[in-house]
C-alpha positions in Angstrom: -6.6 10.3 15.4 -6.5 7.7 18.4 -4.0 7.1 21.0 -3.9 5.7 24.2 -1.8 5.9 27.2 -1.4 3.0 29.2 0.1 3.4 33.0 -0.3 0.6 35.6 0.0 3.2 38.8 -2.4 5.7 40.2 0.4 8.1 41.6 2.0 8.8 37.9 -1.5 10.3 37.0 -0.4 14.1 37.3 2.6 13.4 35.2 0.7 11.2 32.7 -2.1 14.5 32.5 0.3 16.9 31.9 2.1 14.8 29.2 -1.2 14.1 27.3 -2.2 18.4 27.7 1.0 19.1 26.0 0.6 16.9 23.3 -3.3 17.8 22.5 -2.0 21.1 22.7 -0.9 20.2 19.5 -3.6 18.9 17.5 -7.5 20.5 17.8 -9.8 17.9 20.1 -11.8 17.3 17.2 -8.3 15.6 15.3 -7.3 14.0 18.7 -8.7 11.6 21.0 -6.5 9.8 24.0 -8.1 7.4 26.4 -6.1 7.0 29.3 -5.8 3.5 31.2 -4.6 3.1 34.4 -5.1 -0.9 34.4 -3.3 -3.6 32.5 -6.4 -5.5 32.3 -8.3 -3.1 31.3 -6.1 -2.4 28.5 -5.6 -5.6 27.4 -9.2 -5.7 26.6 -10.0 -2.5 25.2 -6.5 -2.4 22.8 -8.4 -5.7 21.6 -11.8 -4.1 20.4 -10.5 -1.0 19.3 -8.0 0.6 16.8 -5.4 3.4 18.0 -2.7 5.2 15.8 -0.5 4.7 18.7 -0.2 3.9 22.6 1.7 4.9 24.6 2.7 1.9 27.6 4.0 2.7 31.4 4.2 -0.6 32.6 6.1 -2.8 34.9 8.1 -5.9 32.8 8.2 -8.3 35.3 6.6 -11.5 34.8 3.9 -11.8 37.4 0.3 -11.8 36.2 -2.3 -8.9 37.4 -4.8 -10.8 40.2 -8.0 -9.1 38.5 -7.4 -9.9 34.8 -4.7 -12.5 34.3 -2.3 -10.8 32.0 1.2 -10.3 31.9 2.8 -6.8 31.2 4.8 -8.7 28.3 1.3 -9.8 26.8 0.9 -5.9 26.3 4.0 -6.0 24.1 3.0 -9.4 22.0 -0.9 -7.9 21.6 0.5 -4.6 20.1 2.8 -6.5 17.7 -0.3 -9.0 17.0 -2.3 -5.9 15.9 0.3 -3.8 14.0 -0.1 -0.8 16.6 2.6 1.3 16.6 3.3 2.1 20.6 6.3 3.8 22.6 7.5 2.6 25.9 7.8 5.4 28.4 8.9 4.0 31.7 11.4 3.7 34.8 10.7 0.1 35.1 13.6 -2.5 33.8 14.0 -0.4 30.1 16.8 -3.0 29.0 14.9 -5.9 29.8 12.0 -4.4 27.7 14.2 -3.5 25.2 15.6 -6.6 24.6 12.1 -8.5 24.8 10.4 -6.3 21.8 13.4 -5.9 19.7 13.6 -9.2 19.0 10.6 -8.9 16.9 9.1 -5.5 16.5 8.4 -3.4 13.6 6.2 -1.1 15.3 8.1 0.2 18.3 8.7 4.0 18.0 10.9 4.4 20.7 12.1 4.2 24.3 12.1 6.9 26.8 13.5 6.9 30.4 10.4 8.3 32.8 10.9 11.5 33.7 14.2 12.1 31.6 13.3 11.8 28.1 9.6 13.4 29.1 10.0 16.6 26.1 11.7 13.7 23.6 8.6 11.8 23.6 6.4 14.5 23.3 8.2 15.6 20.7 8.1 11.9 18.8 4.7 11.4 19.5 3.7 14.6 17.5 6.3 14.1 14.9 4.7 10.4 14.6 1.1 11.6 14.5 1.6 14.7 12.1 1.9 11.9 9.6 -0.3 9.1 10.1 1.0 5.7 9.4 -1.0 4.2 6.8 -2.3 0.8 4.9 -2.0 0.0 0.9 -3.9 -2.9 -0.7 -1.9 -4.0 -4.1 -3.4 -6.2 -6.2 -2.8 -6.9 -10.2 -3.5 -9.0 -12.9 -7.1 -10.2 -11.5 -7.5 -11.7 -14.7 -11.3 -12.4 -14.9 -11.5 -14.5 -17.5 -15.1 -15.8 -19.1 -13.2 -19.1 -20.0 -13.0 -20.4 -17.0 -14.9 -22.8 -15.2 -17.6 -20.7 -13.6 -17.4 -22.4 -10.2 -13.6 -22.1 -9.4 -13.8 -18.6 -11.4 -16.7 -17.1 -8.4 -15.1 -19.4 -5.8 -11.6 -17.7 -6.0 -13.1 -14.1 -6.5 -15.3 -14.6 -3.1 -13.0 -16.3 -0.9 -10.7 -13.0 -2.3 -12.7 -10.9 -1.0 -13.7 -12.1 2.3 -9.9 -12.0 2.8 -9.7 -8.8 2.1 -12.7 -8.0 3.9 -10.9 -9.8 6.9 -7.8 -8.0 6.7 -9.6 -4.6 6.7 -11.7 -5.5 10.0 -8.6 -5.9 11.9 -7.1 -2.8 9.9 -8.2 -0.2 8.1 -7.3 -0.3 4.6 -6.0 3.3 3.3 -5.3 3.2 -0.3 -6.4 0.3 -2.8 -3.8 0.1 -6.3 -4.2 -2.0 -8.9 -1.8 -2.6 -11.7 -3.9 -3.5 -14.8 -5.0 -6.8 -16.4 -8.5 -6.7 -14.6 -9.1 -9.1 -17.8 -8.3 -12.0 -19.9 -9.4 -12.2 -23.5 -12.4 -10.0 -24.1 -12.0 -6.4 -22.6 -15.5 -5.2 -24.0 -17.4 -7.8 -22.1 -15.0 -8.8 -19.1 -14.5 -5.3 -17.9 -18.4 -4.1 -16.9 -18.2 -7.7 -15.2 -15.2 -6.9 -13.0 -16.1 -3.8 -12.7 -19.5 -4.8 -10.2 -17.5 -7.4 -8.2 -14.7 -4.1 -7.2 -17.9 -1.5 -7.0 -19.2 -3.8 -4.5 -15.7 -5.0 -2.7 -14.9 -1.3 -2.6 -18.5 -0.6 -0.7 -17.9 -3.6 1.9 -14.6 -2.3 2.9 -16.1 1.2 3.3 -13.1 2.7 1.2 -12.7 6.4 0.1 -13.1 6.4 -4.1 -10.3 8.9 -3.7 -8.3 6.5 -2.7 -8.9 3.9 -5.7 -6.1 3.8 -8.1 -5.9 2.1 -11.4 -3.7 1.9 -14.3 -4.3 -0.3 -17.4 -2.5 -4.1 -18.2 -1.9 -5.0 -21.9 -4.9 -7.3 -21.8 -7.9 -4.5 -21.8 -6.2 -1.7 -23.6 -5.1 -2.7 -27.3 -6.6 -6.5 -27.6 -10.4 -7.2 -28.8 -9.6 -11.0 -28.4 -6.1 -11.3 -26.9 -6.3 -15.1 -27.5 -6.3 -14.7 -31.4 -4.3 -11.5 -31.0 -6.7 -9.5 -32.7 -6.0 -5.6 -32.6 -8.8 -3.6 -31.3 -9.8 -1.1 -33.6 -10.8 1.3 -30.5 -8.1 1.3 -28.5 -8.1 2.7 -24.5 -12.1 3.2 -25.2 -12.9 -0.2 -22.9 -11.1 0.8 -20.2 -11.6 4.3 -20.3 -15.5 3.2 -19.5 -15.0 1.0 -17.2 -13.4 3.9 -14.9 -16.0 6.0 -16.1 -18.9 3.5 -14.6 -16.3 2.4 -12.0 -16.4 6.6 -10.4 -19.5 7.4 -11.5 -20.1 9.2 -8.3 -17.2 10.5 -8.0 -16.3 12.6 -11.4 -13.2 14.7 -10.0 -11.5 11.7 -9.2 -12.6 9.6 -12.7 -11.4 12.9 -14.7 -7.8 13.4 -13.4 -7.6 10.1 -13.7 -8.2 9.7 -17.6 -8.0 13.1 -19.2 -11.8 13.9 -19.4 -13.3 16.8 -18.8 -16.5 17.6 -16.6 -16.9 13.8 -16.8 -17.1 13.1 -20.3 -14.7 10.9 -22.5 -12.6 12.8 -25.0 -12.9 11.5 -27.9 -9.0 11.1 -29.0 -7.8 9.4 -25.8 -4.7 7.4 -25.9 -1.9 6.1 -23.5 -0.6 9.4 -22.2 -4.6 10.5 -21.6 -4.7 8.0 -19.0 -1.8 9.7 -16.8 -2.6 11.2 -13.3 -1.2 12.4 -10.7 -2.8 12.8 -7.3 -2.6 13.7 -3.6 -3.6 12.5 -0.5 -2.8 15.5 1.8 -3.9 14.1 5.1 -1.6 10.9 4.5 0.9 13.5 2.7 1.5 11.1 0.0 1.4 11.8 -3.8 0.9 9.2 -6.4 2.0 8.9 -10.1 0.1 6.3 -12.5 0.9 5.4 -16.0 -0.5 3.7 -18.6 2.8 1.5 -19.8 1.1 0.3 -23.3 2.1 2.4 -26.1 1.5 1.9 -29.1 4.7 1.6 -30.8 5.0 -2.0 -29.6 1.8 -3.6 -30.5 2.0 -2.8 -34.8 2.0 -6.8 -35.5 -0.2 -8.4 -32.4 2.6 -10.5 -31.7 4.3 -8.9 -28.8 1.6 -9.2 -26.4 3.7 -8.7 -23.4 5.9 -5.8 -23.7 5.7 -2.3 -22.3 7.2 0.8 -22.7 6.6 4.3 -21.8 5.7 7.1 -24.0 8.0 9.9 -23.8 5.5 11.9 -23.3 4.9 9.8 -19.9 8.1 10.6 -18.9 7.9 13.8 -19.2 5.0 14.0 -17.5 6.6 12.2 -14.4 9.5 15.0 -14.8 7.0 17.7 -14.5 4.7 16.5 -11.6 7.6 15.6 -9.7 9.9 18.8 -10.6 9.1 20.3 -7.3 11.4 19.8 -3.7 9.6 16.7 -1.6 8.9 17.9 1.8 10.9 15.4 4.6 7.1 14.0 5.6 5.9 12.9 1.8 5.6 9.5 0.4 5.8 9.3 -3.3 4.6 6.5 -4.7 4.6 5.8 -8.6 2.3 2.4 -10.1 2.3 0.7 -13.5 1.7 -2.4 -15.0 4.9 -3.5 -16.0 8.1 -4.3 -14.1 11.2 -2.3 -14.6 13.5 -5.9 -13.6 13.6 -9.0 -14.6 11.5 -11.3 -12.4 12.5 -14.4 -10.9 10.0 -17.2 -12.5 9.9 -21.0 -13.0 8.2 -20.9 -16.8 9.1 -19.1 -20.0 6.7 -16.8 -21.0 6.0 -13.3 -21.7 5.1 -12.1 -18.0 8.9 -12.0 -17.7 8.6 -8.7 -20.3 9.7 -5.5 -19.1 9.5 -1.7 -19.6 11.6 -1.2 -22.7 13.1 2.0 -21.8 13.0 1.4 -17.6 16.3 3.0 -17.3 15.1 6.3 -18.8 12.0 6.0 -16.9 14.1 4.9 -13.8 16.2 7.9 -14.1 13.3 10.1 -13.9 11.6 8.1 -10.6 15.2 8.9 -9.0 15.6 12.6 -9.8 12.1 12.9 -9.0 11.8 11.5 -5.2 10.4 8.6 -6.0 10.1 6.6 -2.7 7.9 3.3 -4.1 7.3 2.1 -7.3 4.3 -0.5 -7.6 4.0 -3.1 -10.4 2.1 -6.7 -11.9 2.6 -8.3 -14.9 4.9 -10.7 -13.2 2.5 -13.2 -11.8 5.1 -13.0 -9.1 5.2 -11.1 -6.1 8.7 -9.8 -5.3 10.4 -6.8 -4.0 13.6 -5.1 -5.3 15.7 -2.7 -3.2 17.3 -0.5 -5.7 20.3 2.2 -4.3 21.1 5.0 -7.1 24.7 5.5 -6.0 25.9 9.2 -6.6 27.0 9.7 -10.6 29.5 12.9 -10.0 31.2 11.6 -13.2 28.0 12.1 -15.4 27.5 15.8 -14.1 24.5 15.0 -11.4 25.0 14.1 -7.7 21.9 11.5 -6.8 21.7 8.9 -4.1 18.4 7.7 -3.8 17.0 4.3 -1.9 13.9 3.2 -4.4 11.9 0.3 -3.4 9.9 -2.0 -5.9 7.3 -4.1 -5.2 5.7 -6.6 -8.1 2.3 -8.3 -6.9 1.5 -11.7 -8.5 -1.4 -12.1 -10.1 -4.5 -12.1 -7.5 -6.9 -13.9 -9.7 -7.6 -15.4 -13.2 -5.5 -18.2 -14.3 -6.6 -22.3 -14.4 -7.8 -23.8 -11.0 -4.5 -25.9 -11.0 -2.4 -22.9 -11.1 -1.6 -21.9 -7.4 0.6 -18.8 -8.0 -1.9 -16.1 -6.5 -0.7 -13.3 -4.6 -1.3 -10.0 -3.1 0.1 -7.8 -1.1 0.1 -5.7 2.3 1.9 -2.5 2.8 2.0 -1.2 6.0 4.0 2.5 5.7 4.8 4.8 8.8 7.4 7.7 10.5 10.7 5.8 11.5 11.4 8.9 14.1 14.7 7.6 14.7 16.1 7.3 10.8 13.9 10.2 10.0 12.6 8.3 7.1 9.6 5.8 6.0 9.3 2.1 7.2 8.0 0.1 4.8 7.0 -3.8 5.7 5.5 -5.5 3.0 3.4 -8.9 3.9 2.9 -11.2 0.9 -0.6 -13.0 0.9 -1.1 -16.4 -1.4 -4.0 -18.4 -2.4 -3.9 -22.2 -2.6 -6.8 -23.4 -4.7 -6.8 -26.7 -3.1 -7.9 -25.3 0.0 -9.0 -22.0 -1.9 -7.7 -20.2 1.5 -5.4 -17.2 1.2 -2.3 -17.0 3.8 0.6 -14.0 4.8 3.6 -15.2 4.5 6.6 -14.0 6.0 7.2 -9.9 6.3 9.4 -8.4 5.3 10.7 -4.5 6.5 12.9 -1.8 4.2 13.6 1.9 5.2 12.8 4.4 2.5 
């Protein structure tokens, strides 16, 4: 962990020692690093090149520019915001001025604190903050790589994916990767080892923990051997199985919680509830819950392509994982192909399907803790806010905030077809509600220009 402490006067030094002492005293100097600035322009520059977990400013408001450097206090502020660093103001200069200047549009303020006065509350904060790192999620779905497309706008839409990605994680560091299923088209036997390289290799550029790669199958590479004639494979979950063996090759653990092998080899009777896991992520004290939402039952005639459903033996599993109390600090965070709601779209068509029995799996997300559920199949990228009021009536006593987020489909598709999407989830401590802070930023790709933009952000309390 990184933080900084920004103060723009010599004489506060003793104070702004003592503060940093007590809160190392915390953490072992191996887990905790603060650099101390005692010059705006100084900071300026070095908040550029480098990446804190939080800073912590001491700064005059006013609007006069330092001689040396040529920056502005306020630029502080509007840099911080710019880079998505969390920060806490901790000063005796003007706090409702400042106040009024960064709530207009911050998402990554933890706090204000009178110098001197509120000295033990922002200790206090700043360890609460730091014992649970914010942290980054790259969701993707429905890449789609499809052999039937022109080759050129096919490779030209997977690279200029990836240098955006690539992009995103030089400003940021990218935490946890998830991706909702239909990594193919039409031919799963032959599609997946291709897709498979391009993510092996994406996966190594951003530098990512394998740990931290999470998968769950589409309908297009579990049951289909040619999803465009809608002919049944007669090995089901045996495609994709392989593809996450070759996929975590080096890292067996991982591939064999995360399709019911053992030692690293493929059983040989695997089906929909085999590719269940459940893992955690202790130093970002979040669990996850992935599902394989393909069952069977729905695909006897090849016609219903679309549809999804949960096994109960799925939901059980989601029941026992998730049986236990959830600590005040954990995330949990549950992913699947298909979308429990209806999603807004301009076309008819079978991406509209959802989960047959979402209210029985919904039930068990809300009983269970669930704080996120992540989703494809839409083609859409959305997010639902859903509020389980309290049911005293119907014997139980829940009131649960559960946010959804459905990503579009981040590749595949005809050149002419623009709806591409991915998105950026940015969770941390909100110290004040005592809860998570979720913002979600909503990336889309317009082949005309093949260039990837965010969009607007949006911010939800979990």
């Amino acid at each position: 962990m990184k933080i900084a402490w920004v103060d723009d006067e010599l004489k506060s030094n003793t104070e702004l020692r003592n503060n940093i002492r007590d809160i190392k005293n915390k953490f072992t100097d191996e887990t905790l690093v603060v650099d101390e600035y005692i010059n705006v322009g100084d900071a300026h520059i070095e908040l550029t090149k480098n990446e804190y977990d939080c800073v912590i400013v001491d700064i005059k408001f006013e609007q006069y520019r330092f001689e040396q450097y040529k920056y502005t206090g306020t630029e502080i502020f509007d840099l911080l915001e710019k880079k998505g660093i969390h920060y806490a103001i901790y000063s005796s200069y003007d706090i409702a001025k400042q106040k009024e200047y960064v709530q207009k549009s911050s998402s990554n303020i933890i706090g204000f604190y009178e110098k001197g006065k509120d000295s033990k509350k922002l200790i206090n904060n700043i360890i609460d903050f730091l014992s649970v790192p914010p942290f980054r999620i790259l969701q993707i779905s429905d890449l789609h790589y499809n052999l039937t497309i022109d080759k050129t706008n096919r490779e030209r839409l997977l690279t200029s994916l990836e240098e955006k990605i690539c992009d995103i994680n030089c400003e940021k560091k990218i935490n946890i990767i998830t991706i909702a299923g239909d990594l193919v088209s039409a031919d799963p036997a032959i599609e997946l080892p291709i897709i498979r390289k391009y993510l092996a290799n994406l996966f190594k550029k951003i530098n990512i923990n394998l740990n931290c790669v999470f998968v769950v199958p589409g309908n297009h590479e579990i049951h289909w051997e040619d999803f465009t004639t809608s002919k049944l494979s007669e090995n089901p979950y045996t495609y994709y199985a392989e593809f996450y063996n070759q996929l975590f090759i080096r890292n067996k653990i991982h591939f064999s919680s995360c399709v019911g092998a053992t030692k690293g080899e493929l059983p040989n009777d695997i089906n929909e509830v085999g590719l269940n896991w459940c893992r955690e992520l202790k130093e970002l004290k979040v669990s996850l819950i992935g599902v394989c939402s393909n069952t069977d039952k729905i695909y006897d005639n090849g016609k219903e392509k679309g549809l999804g459903r949960l096994a109960d033996e799925t939901i059980n599993f989601i029941r026992e994982k998730w049986a236990h109390s959830k600590k005040n600090d954990e995330m949990r965070i549950f992913l699947l192909h298909h979308n429990f709601f209806q999603i807004e779209s301009f076309y008819r068509g079978d991406e509209n399907r959802t989960v047959i029995n979402a209210g029985e799996v919904l039930n068990a997300l809300v009983h269970g803790n669930c704080d996120l559920v992540l989703s494809g199949h839409s083609h859409r990228s959305e997010v639902i806010l859903h509020q389980s009021s309290s049911l005293e009536d119907a014997g139980y006593n829940v009131n649960k905030t559960l946010l959804f987020s459905a990503c579009g489909t981040s590749g595949g598709k005809p050149p002419g077809d623009i709806r591409k999407h991915f998105n950026l989830i940015d969770i941390s401590q909100d110290i004040k509600q005592k809860n998570k802070r979720v913002k979600i930023t909503p990336y889309t790709y317009d082949s005309r220009t093949t260039n990837w933009t965010s969009k607007r952000s949006t911010e939800y309390n979990v």
